[in-house]
Backbone bond lengths (Angstrom), bond angles and torsions (degrees), N, CA, C in turn:
res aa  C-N    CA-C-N  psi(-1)  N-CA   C-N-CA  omega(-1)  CA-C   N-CA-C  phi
1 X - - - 1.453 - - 1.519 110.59 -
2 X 1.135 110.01 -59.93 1.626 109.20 175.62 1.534 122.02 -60.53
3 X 1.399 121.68 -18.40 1.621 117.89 158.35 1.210 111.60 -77.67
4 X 1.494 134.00 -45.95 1.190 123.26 172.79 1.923 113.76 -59.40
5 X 0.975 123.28 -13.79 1.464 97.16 -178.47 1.815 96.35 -118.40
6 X 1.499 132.93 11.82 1.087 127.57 156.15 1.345 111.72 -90.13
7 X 1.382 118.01 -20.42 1.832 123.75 149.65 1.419 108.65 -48.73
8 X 1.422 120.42 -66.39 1.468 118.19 -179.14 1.408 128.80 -49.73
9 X 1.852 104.25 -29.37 1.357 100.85 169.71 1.471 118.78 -77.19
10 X 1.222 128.79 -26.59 1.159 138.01 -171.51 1.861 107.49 -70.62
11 X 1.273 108.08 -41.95 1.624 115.78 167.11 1.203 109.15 -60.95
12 X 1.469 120.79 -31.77 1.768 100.46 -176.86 0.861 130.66 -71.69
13 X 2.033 92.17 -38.49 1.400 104.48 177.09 1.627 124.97 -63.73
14 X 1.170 92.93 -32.16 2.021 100.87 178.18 1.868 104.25 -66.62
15 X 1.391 111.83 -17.23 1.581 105.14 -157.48 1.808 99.09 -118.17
16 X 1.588 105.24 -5.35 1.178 102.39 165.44 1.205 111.38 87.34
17 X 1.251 112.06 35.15 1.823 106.51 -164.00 1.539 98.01 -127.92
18 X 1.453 114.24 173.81 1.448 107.14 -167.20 1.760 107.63 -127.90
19 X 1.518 106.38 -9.33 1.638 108.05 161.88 1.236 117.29 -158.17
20 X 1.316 122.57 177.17 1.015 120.75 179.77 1.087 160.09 -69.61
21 X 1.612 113.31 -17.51 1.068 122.01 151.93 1.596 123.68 -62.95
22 X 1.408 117.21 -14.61 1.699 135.44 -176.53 2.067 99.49 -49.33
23 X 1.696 89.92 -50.94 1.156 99.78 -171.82 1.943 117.68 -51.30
24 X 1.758 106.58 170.82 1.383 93.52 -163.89 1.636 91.63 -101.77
25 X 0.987 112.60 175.31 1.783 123.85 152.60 1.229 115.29 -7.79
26 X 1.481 80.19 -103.97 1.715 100.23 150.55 1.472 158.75 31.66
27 X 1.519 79.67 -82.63 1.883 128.22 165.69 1.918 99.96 -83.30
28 X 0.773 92.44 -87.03 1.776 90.29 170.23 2.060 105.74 -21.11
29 X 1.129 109.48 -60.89 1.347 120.11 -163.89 1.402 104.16 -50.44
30 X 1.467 104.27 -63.92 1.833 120.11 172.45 1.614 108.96 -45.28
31 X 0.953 114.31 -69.22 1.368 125.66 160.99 1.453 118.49 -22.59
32 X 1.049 112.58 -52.67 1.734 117.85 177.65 1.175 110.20 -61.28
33 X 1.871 114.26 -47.70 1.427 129.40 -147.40 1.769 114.51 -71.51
34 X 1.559 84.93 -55.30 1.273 112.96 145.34 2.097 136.58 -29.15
35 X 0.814 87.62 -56.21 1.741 111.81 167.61 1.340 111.82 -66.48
36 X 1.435 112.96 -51.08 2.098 124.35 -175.58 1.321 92.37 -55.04
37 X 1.963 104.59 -55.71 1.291 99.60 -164.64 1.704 139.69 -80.67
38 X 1.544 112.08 21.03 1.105 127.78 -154.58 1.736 81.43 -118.10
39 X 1.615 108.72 -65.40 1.639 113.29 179.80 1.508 109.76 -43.89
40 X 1.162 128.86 -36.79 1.518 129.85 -142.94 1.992 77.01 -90.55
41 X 1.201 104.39 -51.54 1.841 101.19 -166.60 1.550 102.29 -64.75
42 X 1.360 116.48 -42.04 1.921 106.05 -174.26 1.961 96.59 -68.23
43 X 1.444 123.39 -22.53 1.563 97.21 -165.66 1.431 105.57 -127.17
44 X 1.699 121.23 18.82 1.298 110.77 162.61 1.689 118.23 -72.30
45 X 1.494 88.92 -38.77 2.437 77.54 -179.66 1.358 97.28 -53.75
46 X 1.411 118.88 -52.65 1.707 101.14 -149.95 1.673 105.55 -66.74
47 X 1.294 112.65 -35.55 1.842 112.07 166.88 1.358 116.14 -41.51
48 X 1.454 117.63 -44.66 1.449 122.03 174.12 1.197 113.45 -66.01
49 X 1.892 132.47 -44.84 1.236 121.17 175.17 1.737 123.72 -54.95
50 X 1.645 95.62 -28.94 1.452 100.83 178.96 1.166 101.56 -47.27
51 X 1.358 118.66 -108.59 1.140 158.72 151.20 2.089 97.46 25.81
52 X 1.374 131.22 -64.45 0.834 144.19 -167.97 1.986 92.69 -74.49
53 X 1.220 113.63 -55.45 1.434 109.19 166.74 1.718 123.81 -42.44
54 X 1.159 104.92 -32.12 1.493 120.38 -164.78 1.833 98.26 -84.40
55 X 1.619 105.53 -40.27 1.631 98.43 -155.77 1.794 89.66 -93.42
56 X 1.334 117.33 -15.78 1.424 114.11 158.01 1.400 130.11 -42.86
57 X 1.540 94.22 -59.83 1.955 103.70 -179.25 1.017 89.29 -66.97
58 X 1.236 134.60 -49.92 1.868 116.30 -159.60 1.649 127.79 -65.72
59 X 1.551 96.90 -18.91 1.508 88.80 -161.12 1.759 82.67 -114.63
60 X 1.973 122.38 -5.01 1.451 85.30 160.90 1.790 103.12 86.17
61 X 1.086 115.84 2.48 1.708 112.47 -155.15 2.007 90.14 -101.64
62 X 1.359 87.14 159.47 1.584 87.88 171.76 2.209 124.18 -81.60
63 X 1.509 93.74 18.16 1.830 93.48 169.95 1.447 116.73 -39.33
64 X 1.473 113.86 147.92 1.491 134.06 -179.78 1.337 89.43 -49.40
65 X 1.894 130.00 -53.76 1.279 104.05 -168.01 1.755 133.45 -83.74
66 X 1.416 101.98 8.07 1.355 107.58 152.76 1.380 114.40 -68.17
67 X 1.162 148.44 -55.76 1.032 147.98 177.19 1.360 118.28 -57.76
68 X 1.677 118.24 -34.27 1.597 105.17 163.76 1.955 106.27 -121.44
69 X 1.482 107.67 127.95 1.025 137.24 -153.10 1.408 113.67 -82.12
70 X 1.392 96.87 -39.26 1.767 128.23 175.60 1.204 114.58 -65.47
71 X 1.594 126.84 129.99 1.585 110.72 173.71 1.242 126.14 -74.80
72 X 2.050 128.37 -3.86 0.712 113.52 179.36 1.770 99.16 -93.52
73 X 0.839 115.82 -4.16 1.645 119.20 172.47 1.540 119.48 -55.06
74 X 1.773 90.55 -54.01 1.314 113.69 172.96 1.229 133.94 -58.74
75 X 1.601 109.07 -35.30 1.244 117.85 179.33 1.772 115.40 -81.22
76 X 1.888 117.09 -41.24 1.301 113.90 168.42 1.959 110.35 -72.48
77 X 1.053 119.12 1.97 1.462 128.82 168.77 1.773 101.96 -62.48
78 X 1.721 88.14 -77.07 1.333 116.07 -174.36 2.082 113.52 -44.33
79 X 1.101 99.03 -32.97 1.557 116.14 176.29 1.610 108.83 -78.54
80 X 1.338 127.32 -55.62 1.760 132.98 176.25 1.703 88.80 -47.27
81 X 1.232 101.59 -53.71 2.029 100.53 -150.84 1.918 97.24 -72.25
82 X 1.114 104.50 -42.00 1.702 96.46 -162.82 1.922 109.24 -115.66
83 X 1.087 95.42 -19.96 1.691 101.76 -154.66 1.574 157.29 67.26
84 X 0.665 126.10 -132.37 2.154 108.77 162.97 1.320 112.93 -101.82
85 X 1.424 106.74 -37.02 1.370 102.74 -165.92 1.652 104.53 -79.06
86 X 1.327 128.10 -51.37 1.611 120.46 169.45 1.267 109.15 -20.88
């Protein structure tokens, strides 16, 4: 929420406008797109650590992230074994 409407301020200011409704469609749209895509990049690793934490305890298996418990463990784990781009 707060990137999407410090996006919006940043459009007004470039477009000269003084609120928000001033703005177009458009601008709103970018603005949104922009925002999804900022949230989705700060909270996809940690979704993946979940998720990999979760199918760990369940199945009991010997994975790196059984052995580290911590998400930041998990996450520089998850980075040695696969990297960013995987």
């Amino acid at each position: 929420f707060a990137a999407f409407e410090t996006i919006k301020a940043k459009l007004r200011a470039r477009s000269g406008l003084l609120r928000d409704e001033d703005l177009k469609p458009s601008q709103r749209l970018l603005a949104g797109g922009f925002a999804g895509l900022f949230a989705q990049t700060a909270t996809y690793p940690l979704n993946v650590v979940r998720r990999r934490m979760q199918v760990s305890g369940i199945a009991g298996s010997g994975a790196a992230l059984a052995i580290n418990p911590s998400i930041s463990k998990a996450l520089r784990s998850i980075h040695a074994s696969e990297g960013i781009a995987n």
